[in-house]
N, C-alpha and C positions, 0 to 999 in steps of 0.2 A: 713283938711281931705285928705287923701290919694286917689289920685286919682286909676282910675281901673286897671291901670297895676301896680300897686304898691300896691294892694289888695293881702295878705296872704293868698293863698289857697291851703290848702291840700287835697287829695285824698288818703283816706285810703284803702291801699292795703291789704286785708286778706291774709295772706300768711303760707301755712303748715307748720310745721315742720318736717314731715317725708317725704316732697317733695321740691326738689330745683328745682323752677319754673324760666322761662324766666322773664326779669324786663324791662318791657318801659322805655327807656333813656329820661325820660321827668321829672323835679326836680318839676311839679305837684304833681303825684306821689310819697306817703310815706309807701314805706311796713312796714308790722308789724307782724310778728310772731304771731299766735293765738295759744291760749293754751303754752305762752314759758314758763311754769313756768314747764309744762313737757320735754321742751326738753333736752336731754341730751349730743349737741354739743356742741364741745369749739372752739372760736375762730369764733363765728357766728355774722356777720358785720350788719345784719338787726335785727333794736333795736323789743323786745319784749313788749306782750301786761302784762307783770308778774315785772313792777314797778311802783312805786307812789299808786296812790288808781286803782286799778284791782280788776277783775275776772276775772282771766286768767285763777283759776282751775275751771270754770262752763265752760269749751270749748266744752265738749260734750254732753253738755244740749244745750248753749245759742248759739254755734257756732260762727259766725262770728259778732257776737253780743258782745261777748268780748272786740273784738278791737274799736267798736263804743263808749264802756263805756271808755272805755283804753281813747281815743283820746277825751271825752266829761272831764273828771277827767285831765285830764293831760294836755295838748297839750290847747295853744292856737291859733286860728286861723279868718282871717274872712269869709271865706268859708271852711266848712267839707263836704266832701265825700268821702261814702264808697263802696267798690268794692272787686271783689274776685280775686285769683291767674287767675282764669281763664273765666271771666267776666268783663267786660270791657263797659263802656259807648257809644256808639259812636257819634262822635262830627260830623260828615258828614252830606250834605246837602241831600244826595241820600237817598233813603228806597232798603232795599235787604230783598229777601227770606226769611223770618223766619223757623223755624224746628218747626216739634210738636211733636219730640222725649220726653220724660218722662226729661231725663237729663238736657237737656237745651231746655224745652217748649219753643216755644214766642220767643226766642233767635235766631240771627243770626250766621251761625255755621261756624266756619274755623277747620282747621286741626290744625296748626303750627302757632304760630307766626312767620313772613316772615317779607323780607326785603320791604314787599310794603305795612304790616298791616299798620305800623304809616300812611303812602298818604293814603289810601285806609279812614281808619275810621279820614281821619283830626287830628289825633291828636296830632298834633304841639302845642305846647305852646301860640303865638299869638292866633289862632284859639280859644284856648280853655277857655283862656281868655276871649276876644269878646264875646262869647256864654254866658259863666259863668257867666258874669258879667248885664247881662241882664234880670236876673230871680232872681228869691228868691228862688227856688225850680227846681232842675230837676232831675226828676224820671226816672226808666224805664220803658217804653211803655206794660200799662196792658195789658192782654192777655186775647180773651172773646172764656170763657169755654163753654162747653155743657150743663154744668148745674150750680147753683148759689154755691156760696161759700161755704155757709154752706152745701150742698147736697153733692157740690166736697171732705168736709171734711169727712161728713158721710159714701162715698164709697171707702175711701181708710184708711180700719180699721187698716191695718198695720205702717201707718205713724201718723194717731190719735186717741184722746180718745175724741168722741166727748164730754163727758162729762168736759172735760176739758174746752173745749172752752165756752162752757157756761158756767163752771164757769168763766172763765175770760169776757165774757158779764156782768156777774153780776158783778164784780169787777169794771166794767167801768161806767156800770150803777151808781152804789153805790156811788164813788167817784167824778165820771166827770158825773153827771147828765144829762149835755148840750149837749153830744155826743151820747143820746141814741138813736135819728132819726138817729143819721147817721153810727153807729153802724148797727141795721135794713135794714138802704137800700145798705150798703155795703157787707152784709153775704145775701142777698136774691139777690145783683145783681151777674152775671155772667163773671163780667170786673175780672180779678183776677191779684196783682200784685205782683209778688213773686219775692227772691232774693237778697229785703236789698239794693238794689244799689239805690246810688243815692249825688246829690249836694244840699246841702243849708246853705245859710247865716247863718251866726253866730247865731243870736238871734231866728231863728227860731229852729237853732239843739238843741240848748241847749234846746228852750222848747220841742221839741217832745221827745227828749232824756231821760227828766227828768220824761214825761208822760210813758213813751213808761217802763222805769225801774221800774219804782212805780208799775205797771201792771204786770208785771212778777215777780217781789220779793212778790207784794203780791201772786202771784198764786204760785210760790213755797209752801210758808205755807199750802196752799190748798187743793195742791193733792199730792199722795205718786205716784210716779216711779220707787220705789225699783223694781218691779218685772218687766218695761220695758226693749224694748229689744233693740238693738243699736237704731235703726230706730225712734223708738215712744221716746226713753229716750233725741231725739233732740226735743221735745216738747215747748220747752219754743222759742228756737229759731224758728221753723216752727207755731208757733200761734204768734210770733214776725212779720214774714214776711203778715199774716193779719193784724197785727195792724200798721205794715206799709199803708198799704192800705187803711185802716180805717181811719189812719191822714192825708195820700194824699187827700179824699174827700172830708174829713174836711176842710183843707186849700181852695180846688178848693170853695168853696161857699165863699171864703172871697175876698171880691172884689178888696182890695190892693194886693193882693199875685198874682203874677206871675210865673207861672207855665208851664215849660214846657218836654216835654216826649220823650225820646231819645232810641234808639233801642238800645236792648243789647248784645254783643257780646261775645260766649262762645268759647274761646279755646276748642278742644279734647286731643292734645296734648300738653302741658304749658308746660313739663319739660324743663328743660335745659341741656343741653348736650355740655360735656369739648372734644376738638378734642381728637381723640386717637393717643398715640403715641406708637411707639413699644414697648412692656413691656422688652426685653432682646438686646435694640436696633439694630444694622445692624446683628447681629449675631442668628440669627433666622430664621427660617420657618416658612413663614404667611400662614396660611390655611384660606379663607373665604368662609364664604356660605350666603346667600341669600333666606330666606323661611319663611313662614307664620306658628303659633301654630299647625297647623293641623300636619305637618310634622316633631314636634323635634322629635318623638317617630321612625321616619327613621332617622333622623340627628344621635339619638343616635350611631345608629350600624352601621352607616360609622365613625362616629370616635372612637368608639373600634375598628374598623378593622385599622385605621391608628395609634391606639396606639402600636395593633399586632408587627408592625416593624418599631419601632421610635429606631431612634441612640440615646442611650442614652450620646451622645457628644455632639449633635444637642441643641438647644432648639427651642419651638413650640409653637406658637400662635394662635389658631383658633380663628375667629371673627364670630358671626353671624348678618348678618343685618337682623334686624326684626322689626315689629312695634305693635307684639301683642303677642310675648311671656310671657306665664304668668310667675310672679314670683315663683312658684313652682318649673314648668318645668327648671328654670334659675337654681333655689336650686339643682336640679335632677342630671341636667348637671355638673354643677359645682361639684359637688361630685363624680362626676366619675372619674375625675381627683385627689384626694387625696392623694392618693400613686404615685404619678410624679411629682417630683422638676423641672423637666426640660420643663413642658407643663401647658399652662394658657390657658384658653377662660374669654372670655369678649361679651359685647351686644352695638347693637349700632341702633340705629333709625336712617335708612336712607332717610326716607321719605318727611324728610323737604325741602330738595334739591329739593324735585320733585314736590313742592306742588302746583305749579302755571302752571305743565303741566297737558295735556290733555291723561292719560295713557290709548290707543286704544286697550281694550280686548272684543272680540264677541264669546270667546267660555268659557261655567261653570266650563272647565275642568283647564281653567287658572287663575292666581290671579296678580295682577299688582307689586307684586314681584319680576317681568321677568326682568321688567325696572330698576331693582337698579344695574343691574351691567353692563348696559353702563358708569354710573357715580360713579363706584365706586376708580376709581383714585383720586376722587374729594372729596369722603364722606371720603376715606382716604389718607387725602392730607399731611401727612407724612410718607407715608411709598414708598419707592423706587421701589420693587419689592413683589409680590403676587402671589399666587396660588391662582385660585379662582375653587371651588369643589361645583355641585350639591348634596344634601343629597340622593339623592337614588344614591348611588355606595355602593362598597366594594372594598376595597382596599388591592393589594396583594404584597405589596412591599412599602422603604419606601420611602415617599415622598417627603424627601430631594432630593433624585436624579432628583425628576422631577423641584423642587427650584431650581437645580442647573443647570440646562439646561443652555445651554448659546446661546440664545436669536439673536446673531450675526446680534444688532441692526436692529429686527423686533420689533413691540411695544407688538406681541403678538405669545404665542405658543398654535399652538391648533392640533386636529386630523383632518384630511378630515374625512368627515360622509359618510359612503359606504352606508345607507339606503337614504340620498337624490340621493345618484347617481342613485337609482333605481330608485326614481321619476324621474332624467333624463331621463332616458332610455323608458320611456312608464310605468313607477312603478304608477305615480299619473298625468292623463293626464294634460295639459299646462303647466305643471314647469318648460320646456325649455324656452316656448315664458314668462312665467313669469321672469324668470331671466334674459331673454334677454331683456323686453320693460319695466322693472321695477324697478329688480335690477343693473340690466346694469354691472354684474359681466365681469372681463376679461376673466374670463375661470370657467364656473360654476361649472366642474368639483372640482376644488379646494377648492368647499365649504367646511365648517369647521364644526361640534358641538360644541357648547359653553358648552358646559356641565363640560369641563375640559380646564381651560385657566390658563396656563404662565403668568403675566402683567408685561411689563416693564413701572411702574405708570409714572416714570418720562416723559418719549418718550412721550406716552400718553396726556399727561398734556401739551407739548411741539406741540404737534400733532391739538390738539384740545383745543378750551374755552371752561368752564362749558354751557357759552351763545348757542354754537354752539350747544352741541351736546343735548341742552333739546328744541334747535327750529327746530332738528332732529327730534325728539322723536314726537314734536308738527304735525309736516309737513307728516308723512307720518305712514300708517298704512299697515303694512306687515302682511304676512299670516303667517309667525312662529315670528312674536311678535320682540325678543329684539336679538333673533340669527339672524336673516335675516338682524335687524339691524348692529349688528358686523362685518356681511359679506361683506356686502357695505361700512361701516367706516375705515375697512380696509381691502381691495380689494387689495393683491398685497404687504399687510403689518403684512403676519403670518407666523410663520416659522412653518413647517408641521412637526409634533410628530411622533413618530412611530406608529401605532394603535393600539398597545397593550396598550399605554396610555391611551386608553378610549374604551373601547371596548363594544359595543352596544349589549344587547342580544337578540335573536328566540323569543321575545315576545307574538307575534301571527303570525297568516298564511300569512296576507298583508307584514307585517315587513320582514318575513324571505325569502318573493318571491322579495320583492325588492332587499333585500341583491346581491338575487342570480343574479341579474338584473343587478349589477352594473358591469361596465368593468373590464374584467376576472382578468386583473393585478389586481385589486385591493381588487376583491373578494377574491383571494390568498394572499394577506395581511391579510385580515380580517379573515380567516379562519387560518391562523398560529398564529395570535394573539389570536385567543380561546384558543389554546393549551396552550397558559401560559398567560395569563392578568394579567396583571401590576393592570389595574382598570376595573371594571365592572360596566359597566351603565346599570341600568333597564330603559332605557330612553323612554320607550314605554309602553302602556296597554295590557294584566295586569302586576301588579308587583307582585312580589314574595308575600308583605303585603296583595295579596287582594286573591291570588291561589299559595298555596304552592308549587305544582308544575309545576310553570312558569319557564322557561327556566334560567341554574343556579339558581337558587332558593334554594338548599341546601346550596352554597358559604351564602345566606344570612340567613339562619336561625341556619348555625351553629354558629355565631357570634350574631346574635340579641339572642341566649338563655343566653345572660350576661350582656343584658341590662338593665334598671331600668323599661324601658318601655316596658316589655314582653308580659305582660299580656294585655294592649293595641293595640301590635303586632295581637296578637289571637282573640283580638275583631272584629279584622278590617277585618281578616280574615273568620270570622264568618259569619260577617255581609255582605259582597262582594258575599260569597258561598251561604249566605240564599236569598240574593236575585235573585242570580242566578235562581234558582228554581220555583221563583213567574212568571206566565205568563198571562198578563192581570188579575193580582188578585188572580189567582188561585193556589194554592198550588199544583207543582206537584208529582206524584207518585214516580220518583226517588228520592226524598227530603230524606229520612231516610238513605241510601245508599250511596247518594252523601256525605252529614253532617257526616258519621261516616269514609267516607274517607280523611275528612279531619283533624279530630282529631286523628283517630286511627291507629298507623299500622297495615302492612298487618300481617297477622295471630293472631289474637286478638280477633276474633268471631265480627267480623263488623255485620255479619248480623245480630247475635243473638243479640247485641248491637242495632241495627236500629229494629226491630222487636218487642223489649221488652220495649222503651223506645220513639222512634219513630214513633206508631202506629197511623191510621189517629185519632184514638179512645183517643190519650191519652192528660195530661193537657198542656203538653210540646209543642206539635204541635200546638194546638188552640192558646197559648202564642204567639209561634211565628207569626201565621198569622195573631194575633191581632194587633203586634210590626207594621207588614208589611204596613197591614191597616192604623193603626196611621203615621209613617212615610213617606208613600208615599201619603196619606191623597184619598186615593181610593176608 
């Protein structure tokens, strides 16, 4: 007999096909394609649940059920288990936090697979081994509901038909008599164990295996799903993950079986992601930006403004790092480039890099977004040099010339900021003694906005470890976030732009009295750069998106009316101006007047427009203040 390290054990990997997921380098694990008998790649190296005896085409009934039948028919082993792309067993001696998100209930939650998941959850080979080899059975760790099984089934009418389930009680009944107690105490108890994951000995898989599919082919005959909707039409598989449950209890009363219950761990991000390399290699203009779904709809109309005056000798790569763009929005974008051979955008998930920091945000108005472009030498660790562009600009010229800058071995080109100088000056009290006992700048003067950065990656990379600058990020929390950060990383290491390169606008009354605030030389910089701006930063509240008439704010709406995102544009505008008007709840009297000065020009009968449409009498007005109510939850 084979002793336990020489014991055959697979762990079956559920793995998408329309998703290329990250793979544990552990020869434990055996992914298997669910549903390959749909898929439509060639050249795809992880073998499919769609040979020998399958049901590979019941994938979006049985789900991940598939590959169980797949691996019980095919595959021989002496330990089987199964698991998802992005669930995972964990073989660790510790207990962590579990979630009680809907997604991954009962699950312990990561972002990313990291370079410390495998130490973190034990699972090394030895390890898993030892563990494995000392059970008949390990599941993952039930979860106790607020209400029993069967109740949890009947309140969530969108995922089942309880009718269903009872017939599959009576199927069980019917056939496996011997299980009808414990059928009963497992639909009435409230332990719930969902999900399919799990390890067991040969002779046991096979039997649950063989019980577990007699019970579902027979309830196919049973009930019709023709008129189910994605959700309910996984019916066989989510009345599957009860009857897992059901034969976990089973087992637990038998007093040879060995059993034991391991916490489960859900990936949020599984994909996998290939380094990016320059699409047009060194002969290109890398444009990157760095922003959250909220903002592609400004992303847009900076880069129609930088398509306005692209050399068509050039060629142009925008990258955006992001970590929730939808794929729509990706569709949106990318089609606004069609008619340009010489211009690509691409997506890239920066966030894996950061997953094991601590990213320091205490104001709503910010999003941990800030932080990707200390590290973005690193997320694009082959590309030489970079523009790296905030989405709220407009851009008046083209921006090859600012690629081409020559850098004259700084790691970085930026503008000094003439509205922190104002903070120096008495603009926003203690931002001297701040940069004096904090930042410990040489001359605070020469602070920068990152809002518009040059990158020489290589210097960069040469300058600093990825190590260094995320126990940076870890070590210290600054009041402007990832620019204060920049300022100090490189103190003494930026070559000063001209300020038309980034030109900050009159945003509000604070902003434009700092300006005025800043040292004259330099306010005279900034005031000759309006006259022609290279680049306009709406860098301050409000933006053009939220009051159309915010300083420059024409430069952005004569461009965003060619964006795909227009009418998005107008919402956001709508919605900024409607609240404007709400005060502690209350709707005020200018509301009709102000609202039709934001849609309409002037000579168009605004009043008669607000008067006949806008009355406090009419359905239109109660809408709105019912919206306000609901939203603001008042």
């Amino acid at each position: 007999m084979a002793n336990e390290k020489e014991k055959d054990i697979k762990i079956f990997v559920s793995q998408r096909i329309d998703l290329e997921s990250e793979i544990i380098d552990n020869p434990l694990y055996y992914p298997v394609r669910c549903g390959a008998v749909y898929d439509r790649r060639e050249n795809v190296s992880i073998p499919g649940d769609d040979t020998g005896d399958n049901i590979s085409q019941k994938r979006e009934s049985f789900c991940e059920l598939t590959v169980q039948y797949w691996a019980w028919k095919n595959i021989k082993a002496d330990y089987y288990g199964l698991c998802h792309y992005r669930r995972y067993l964990s073989f660790s001696r510790k207990k962590y936090d579990t979630s009680s998100d809907e997604s991954n209930n009962g699950c312990v939650s990561e972002e990313y697979f990291s370079s410390k998941f495998v130490d973190k959850y034990d699972l090394n080979i030895d390890n898993m081994r030892e563990i494995i080899s000392k059970y008949d059975v390990i599941a993952c760790t039930s979860i106790k509901a607020e209400c029993s099984n069967y109740e949890a089934m009947c309140n969530a009418p969108e995922y089942h038909n309880i009718d269903d389930m009872k017939t599959t009680i009576e199927i069980i009944n019917k056939f496996y008599p011997e299980m009808k107690n414990v059928v009963k105490e497992y639909m009435d108890s409230n332990k719930v164990r969902l999900y399919n994951c799990f390890i067991m000995r040969k002779e046991i898989f096979q039997e649950y295996s063989k019980w577990l599919f007699s019970i579902l082919f027979e309830l196919e005959k049973n009930i019709n799903m023709d008129l189910y909707g994605i959700q309910k039409f996984r019916t066989p598989g989510t009345i599957g993950e009860r009857l897992f449950g059901i034969y976990c209890l089973y087992l637990s009363k038998k007093k040879n079986i060995k059993i034991k219950e391991s916490q489960l761990v859900f990936i949020k991000h599984p994909e996998k992601q290939i380094e990016l390399e320059p699409t047009w290699g060194e002969n290109q203009v890398t444009i990157v930006s760095n922003f959250n779904n909220k903002y592609v709809n400004v992303f847009s109309v900076m880069m129609l403004s930088v398509l306005e005056y692209i050399d068509e000798n050039r060629n142009y790569e925008f990258i955006v790092l992001s970590e929730d763009i939808t794929k729509e929005n990706k569709k949106r974008l990318v089609n606004m480039l069609k008619n340009y051979l010489n211009v690509t955008i691409r997506f890239f998930n920066p966030f894996k890099i950061l997953n094991d920091v601590d990213l320091f945000i205490n104001n709503t108005a910010y999003s941990k977004d800030l932080y990707v472009r200390i590290v973005i030498p690193y997320v694009l660790k082959n590309y030489k040099k970079i523009l790296v562009i905030d989405s709220d600009i407009i851009c008046k010229t083209n921006l090859a010339n600012l690629y081409d800058e020559d850098l004259k071995n700084f790691s970085l080109g930026a503008v000094k900021d003439v509205v922190f100088m104002g903070y120096l000056n008495g603009g926003v009290c203690g931002t001297k003694k701040y940069c004096e006992s904090y930042l410990k700048l040489q001359n605070p003067y020469n602070y920068c906005n990152t809002g518009i950065l040059v990158m020489d990656c290589n210097k960069i990379r040469n300058k600093y470890s990825l190590k260094y600058l995320l126990d940076h990020i870890n070590s210290h929390q600054y009041r402007i976030f990832e620019q204060d950060e920049l300022n100090v990383l490189f103190d003494g290491d930026i070559l000063f732009l001209d300020f038309s390169w980034n030109m900050p606008t009159y945003t509000n009354p604070t902003i434009a009295k700092c300006v005025k605030m800043a040292p004259l030389f330099y306010f005279h910089k900034y005031e000759e750069a309006r006259k022609n701006p290279k680049i306009i930063h709406y860098a301050s509240h409000p933006k053009p998106w939220w009051c159309s008439e915010s300083d420059y704010g024409f430069e952005f709406w004569v461009v965003a009316r060619k964006s795909p995102f227009y009418e998005t544009l107008l919402a956001s505008v709508a919605w900024f101006q409607t609240n404007m008007f709400f005060v502690n709840g209350k709707l005020q009297e200018s509301f009709p007047r102000r609202l039709a000065n934001v849609f309409l020009p002037k000579g168009s009968g605004r009043r008669e427009f607000a008067k006949k449409f806008l009355n406090k009498d009419t359905m239109l007005w109660r809408v709105l203040k019912k919206i306000y109510y609901i939203k603001n939850k008042v």
